[in-house]
Each structure stands twice: as C-alpha cells, then as structure tokens.
C-alpha positions as CSV (number, residue, x, y, z in Angstrom):
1,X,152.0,-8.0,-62.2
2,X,149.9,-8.4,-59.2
3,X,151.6,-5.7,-57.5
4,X,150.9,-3.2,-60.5
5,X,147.7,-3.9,-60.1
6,X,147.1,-3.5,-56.5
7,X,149.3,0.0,-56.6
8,X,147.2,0.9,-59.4
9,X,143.8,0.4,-57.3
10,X,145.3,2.3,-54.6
11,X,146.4,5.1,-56.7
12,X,142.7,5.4,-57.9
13,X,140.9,5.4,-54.3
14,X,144.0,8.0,-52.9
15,X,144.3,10.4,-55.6
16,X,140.7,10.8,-57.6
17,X,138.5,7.7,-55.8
18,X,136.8,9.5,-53.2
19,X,135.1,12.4,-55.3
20,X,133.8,9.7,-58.0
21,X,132.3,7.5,-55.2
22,X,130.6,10.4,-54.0
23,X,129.1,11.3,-57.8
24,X,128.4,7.9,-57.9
25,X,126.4,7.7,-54.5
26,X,124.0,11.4,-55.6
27,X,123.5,9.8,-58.8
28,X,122.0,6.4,-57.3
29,X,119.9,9.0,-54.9
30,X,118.5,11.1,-57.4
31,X,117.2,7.9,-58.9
32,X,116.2,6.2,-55.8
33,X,114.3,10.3,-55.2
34,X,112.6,9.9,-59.0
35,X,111.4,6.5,-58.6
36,X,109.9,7.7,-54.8
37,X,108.7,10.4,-56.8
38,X,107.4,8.2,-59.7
39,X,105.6,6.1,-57.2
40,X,103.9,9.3,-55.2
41,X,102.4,10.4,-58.3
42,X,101.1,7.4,-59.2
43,X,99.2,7.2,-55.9
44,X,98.3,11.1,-56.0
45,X,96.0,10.5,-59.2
46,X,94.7,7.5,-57.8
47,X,93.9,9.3,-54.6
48,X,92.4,12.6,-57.0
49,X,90.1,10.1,-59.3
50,X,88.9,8.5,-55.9
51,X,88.1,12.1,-54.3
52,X,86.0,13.4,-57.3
53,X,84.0,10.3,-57.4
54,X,82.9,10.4,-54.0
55,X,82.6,14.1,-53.4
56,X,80.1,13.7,-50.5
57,X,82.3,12.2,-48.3
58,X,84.5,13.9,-45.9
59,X,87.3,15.3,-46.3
60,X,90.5,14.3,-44.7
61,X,91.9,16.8,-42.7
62,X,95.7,15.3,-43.1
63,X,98.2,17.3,-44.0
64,X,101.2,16.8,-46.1
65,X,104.6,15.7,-44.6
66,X,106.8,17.8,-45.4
67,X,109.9,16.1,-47.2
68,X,112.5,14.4,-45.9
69,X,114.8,16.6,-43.5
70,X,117.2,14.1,-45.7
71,X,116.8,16.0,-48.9
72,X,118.6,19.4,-49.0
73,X,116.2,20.1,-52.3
74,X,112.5,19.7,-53.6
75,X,112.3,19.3,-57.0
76,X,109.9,21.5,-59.1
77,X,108.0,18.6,-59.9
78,X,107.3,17.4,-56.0
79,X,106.1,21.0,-55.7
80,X,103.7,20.9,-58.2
81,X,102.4,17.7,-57.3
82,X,101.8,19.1,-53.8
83,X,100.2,22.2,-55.0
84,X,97.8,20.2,-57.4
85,X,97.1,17.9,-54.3
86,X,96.0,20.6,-51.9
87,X,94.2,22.6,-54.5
88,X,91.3,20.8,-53.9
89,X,91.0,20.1,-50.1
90,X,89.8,22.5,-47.1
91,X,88.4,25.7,-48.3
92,X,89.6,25.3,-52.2
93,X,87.3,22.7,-52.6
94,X,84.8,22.2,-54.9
95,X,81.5,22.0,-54.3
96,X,78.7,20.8,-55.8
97,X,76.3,24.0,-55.9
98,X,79.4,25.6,-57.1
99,X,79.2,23.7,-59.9
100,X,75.4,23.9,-60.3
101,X,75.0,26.5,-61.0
102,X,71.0,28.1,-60.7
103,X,70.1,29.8,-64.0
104,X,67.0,31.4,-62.0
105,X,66.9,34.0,-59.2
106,X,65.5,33.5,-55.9
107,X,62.2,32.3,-56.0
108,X,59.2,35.1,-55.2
109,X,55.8,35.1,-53.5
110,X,53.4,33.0,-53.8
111,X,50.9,33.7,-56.4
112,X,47.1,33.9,-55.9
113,X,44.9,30.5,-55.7
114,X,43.4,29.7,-59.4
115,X,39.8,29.3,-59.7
116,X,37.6,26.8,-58.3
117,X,38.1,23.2,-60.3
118,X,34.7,21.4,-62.0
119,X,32.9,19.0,-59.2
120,X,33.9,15.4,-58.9
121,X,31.5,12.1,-59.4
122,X,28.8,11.5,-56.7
123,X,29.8,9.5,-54.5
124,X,28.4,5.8,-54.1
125,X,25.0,5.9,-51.8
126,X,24.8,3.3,-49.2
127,X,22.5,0.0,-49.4
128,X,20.3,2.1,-47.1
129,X,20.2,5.5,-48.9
130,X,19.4,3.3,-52.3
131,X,16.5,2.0,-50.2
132,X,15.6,4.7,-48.7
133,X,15.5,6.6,-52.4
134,X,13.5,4.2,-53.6
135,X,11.0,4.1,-50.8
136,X,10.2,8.1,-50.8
137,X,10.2,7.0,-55.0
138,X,7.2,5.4,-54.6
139,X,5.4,7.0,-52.2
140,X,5.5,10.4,-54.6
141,X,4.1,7.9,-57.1
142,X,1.5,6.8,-55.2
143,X,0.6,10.4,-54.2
144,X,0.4,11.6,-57.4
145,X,-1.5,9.0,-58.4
146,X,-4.3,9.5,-55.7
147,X,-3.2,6.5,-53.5
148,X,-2.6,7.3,-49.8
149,X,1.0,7.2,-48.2
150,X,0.0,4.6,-45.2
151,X,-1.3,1.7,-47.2
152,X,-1.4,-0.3,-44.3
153,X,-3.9,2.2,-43.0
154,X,-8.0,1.9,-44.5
155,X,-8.1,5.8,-46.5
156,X,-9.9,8.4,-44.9
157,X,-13.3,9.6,-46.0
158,X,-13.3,12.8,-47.2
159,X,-16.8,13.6,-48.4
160,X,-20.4,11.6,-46.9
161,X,-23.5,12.2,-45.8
162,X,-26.7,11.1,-44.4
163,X,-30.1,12.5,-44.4
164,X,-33.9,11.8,-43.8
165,X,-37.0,12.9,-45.5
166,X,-38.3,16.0,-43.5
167,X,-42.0,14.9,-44.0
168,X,-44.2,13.6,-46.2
169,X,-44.3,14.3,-49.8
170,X,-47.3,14.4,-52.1
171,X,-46.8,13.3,-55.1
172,X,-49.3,14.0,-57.9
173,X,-50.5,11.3,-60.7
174,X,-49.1,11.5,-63.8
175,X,-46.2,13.9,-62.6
176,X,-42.3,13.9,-61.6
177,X,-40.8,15.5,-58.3
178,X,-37.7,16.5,-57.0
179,X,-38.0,15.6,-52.8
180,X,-37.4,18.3,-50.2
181,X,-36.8,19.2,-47.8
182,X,-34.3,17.0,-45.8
183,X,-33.9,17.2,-42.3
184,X,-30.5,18.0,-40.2
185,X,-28.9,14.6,-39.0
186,X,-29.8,13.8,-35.6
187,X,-27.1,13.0,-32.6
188,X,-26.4,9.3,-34.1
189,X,-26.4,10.2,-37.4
190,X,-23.9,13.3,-37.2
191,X,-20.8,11.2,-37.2
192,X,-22.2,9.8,-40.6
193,X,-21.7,13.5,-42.2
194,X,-18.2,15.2,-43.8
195,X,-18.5,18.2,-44.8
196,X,-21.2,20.6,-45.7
197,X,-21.7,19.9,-49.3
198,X,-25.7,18.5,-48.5
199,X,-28.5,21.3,-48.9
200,X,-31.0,20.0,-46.6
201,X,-33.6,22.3,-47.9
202,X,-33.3,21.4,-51.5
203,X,-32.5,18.1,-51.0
204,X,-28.6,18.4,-53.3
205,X,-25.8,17.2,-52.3
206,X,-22.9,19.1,-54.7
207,X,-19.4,17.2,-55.4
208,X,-16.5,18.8,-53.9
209,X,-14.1,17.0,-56.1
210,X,-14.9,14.9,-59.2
211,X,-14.6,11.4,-58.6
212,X,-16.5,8.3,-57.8
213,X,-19.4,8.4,-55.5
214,X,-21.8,5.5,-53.9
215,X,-25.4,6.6,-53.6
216,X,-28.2,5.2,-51.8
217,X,-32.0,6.4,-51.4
218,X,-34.0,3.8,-49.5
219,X,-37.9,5.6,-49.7
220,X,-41.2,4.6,-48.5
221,X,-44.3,5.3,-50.7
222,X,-48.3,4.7,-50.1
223,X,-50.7,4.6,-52.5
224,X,-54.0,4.7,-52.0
225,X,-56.9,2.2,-53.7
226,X,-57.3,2.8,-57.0
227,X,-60.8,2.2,-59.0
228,X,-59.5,2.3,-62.6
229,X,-56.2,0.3,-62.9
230,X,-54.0,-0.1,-65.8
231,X,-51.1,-2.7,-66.6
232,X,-48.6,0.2,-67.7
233,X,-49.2,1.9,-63.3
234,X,-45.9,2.0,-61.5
235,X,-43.9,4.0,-59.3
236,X,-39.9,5.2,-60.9
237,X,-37.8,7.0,-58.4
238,X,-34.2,7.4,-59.2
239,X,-31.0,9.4,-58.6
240,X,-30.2,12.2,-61.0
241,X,-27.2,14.5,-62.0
242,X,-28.1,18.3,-62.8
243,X,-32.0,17.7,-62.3
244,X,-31.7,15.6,-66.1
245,X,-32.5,12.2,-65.7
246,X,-33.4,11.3,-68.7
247,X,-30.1,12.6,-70.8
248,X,-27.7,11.9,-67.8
249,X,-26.9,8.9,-66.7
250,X,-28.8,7.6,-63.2
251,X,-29.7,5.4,-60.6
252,X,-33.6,4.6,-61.1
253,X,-35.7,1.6,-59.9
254,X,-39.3,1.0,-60.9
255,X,-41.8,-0.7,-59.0
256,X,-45.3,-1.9,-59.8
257,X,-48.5,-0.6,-58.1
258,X,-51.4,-3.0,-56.9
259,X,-54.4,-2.1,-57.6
260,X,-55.4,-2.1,-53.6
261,X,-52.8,0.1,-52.8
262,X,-50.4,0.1,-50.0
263,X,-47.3,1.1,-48.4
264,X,-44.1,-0.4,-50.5
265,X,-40.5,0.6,-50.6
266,X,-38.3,1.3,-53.4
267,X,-34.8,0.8,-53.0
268,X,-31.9,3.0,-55.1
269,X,-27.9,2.1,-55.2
270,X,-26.0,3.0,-57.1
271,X,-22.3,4.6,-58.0
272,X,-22.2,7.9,-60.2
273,X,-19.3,9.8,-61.5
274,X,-19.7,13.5,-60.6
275,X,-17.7,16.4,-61.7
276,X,-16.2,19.3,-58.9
277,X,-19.3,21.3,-58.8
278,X,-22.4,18.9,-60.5
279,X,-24.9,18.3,-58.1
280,X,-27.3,15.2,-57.2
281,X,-30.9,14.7,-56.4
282,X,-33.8,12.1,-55.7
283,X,-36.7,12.3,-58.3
284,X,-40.3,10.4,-58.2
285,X,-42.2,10.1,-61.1
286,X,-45.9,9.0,-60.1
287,X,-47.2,7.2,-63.6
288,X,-50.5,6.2,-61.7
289,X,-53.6,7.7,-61.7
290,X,-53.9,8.8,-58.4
291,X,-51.3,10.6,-55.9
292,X,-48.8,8.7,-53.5
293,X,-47.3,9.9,-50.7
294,X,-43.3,9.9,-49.8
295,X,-43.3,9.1,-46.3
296,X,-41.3,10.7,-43.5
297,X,-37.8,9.2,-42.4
298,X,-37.1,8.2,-46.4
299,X,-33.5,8.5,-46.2
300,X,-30.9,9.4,-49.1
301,X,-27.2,9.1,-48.6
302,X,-23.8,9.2,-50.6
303,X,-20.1,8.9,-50.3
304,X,-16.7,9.4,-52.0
305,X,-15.5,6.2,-53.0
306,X,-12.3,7.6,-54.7
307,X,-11.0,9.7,-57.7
C-alpha cells in the first residue's frame, strides 16, 4: 500500500503537478493584489475626505509610484483609483473662488458724495465757558437795566451843574419871579459842570434824559423895614418844572419875614423826576408888602442821580 501511494504522489507532481502549483500560486496573488488593492482604496477616500476638508492647506507635491515592476498588469480598477486621486491635485484642483462663484460684475466708480448730514449735539462747555456765559449773562442784565458794568467802580455823572445869581434881583411885593440871569461858572466851579444843558441867561436847566435829579438853590434875600406888618408876610421860593409850580410838583420852602427886616436865607433841596426835554427853574414869590431883594452869588445847582 504505501508504495501505491507514494508512486501515486509522484505521478501527480511529474505528469500534471507543476502547472496546478503554478494556477495555485496566481490565484493566491491575485488575492494577495485585491486585498492590497482593497486596502489602497480604503486609505485613498480617507486621504480625499481629509483633502476637501482642509482645502487651504498645501498641497503635496508627491507623486504616485508607479506599480510594482512585479506586476505584469494594472487592473482597471487601480487605474481608476489613480485617476480619481490625481484629478484633484496640481492644476486640476479645485479652488475655492472657482466654486464661488460672483453673481455681480466688476465693481465701477465711485459714485458722488451724498448730501451734507443734519448737525450733531453741542458739545459740553467747560466749567469756565459756563462761567464765563453766565458772567457776560448778567452784565447785559445789568446794562439793560441801567446798572453800570464796573460795579466795583462809583457811576459816572453824566449830567450836573452849578451856577450863581448874576446880581441882584428885585423882587416886587405881592408878586412871583422867575430869577435870571445866572452867571458862567468860574475856574473852581467849572469842574462842577457836565454838559451844556444850563441857560445861564434864563436861569433853565433842561433834562437831557428823563430820570431822577437832586436839586439845590441856597438864596439870600433882604428885606427892608416894614411899617404895616401882617401875620400872613413871608417869603416862598421854590423849584419848579415847566414854569407851573402850583399844578406840578416842586421843591418850595417858606420863610417868615420880621417886621425889622433883614438879610435871611432860604434853603431849597430837593429830588424831581424830569422828563427828556422838561425844563427847571427857581421862583420867589414876595407875599410882603414891600420889595426884597435876591442877592448876588445865590446859587442853584442840580444833578443826575439815576434813571
């Protein structure tokens, strides 16, 4: 038996052994080439998923090996695999403005500016602009009120003057007269004037402006002996608007004459409100029965207090 056996394994590798082994040995290739295959496709898709996820990177610039001098054939499906691989590398690949495609044309020329927008908010003043502000505020205020800027400062007089009885003035009994003439103020006196609203020859000073005034006539009278006297015999001088001292308001004092006679004074102060253009005198009203006399150097002066 054993040698049957033997002979028969010898027959088998002598007479048909040696092209089965050789079928046998492609067929084990081929599978061994699939399962290569298999395995290169597996990491080809890997390696594809991986390249269009990160299409910013760079590209490798590796080629292919070619296959295995081994091999005598490439299979249609190694080629295709190679193909779909390289498709997308170098030159063939995609990019991402090719994708992107613009749906509008180049862009033109500028266009012209638009029109000029609304202003903003004022900005915030300063702590010192507020103050500042505020300060010129009041001083408009005070302005247009009458009240001069420099406060720290005494006003300035606009409007006075000063003048003395040019000589004696007879005064009739039982009568009422305006004094005049005045004389021109003297060297020491001249400061005392502003402006040239005093008439020296009629005795009037006019108001430049309407306002307050303070007026003062300081006169010396004689009267001479008298042989009839009566209780009701005085002497009533006073300061007048428009020549009407009895329906305007004045500045009057009254004295009573002695029956011997004398020289007396008769003081007059006084402030008057006087309208741009009304005018003010000095009036003596003799209610004795015999003359007096206004004596030289009486004086009658007047100033702007304020509007």
């Amino acid at each position: 038996m054993p040698s049957r056996v033997s002979h028969r394994r010898s027959s088998l590798c002598g007479a048909g052994g040696l092209p089965g082994l050789m079928m046998v040995m492609m067929m084990m290739m081929m599978m061994v080439v699939m399962k290569v295959e298999a395995a290169s496709l597996e990491e080809l898709e890997s390696e594809e998923s991986l390249e269009l996820l990160e299409e910013d990177e760079e590209v490798s610039t590796e080629m292919l090996e070619p296959p295995s001098s081994d091999l005598s054939r490439v299979s249609p499906l190694s080629s295709w695999l190679v193909f779909r691989r390289n498709s997308n590398k170098g030159d063939n690949r995609k990019s991402k403005a090719s994708r992107k495609t613009s749906k509008h044309g180049l862009p033109g020329p500028p266009g012209p500016p638009g029109p000029q927008g609304p202003p903003g908010p004022p900005a915030p003043l300063l702590p010192q602009q507020q103050e500042l502000i505020e300060e010129l505020r009041l001083r408009l205020r005070d302005a247009a009120a009458g009240v001069c800027f420099m406060c720290d400062r005494p006003p300035r007089v606009s409007t006075s003057f000063l003048s003395r009885l040019l000589q004696d003035v007879t005064v009739p009994r039982r009568s009422l007269l305006e004094l005049q003439p005045f004389s021109q103020p003297s060297g020491s006196e001249r400061p005392l004037q502003r402006g040239q609203s005093f008439h020296s020859s009629t005795g009037r000073y006019t108001a430049v402006i309407s306002g307050f005034y303070q007026l003062t006539a300081s006169l010396l009278i004689e009267s001479g002996d008298r042989v009839q006297v009566r209780l009701r015999d005085s002497v009533r001088a006073a300061i007048c608007i428009e020549s009407l001292c009895q329906s305007n308001l004045s500045v009057e004092s009254v004295m009573v004459v002695a029956a011997a006679g004398g020289t007396f004074s008769i003081l007059l102060t006084g402030t008057l409100y006087l309208q741009a253009g009304e005018y003010v005198s000095v009036f003596v009203d003799n209610g004795t029965g015999s003359v007096v006399n206004v004596l030289q150097d009486s004086l009658f002066s007047g100033i702007l207090l304020g509007v």
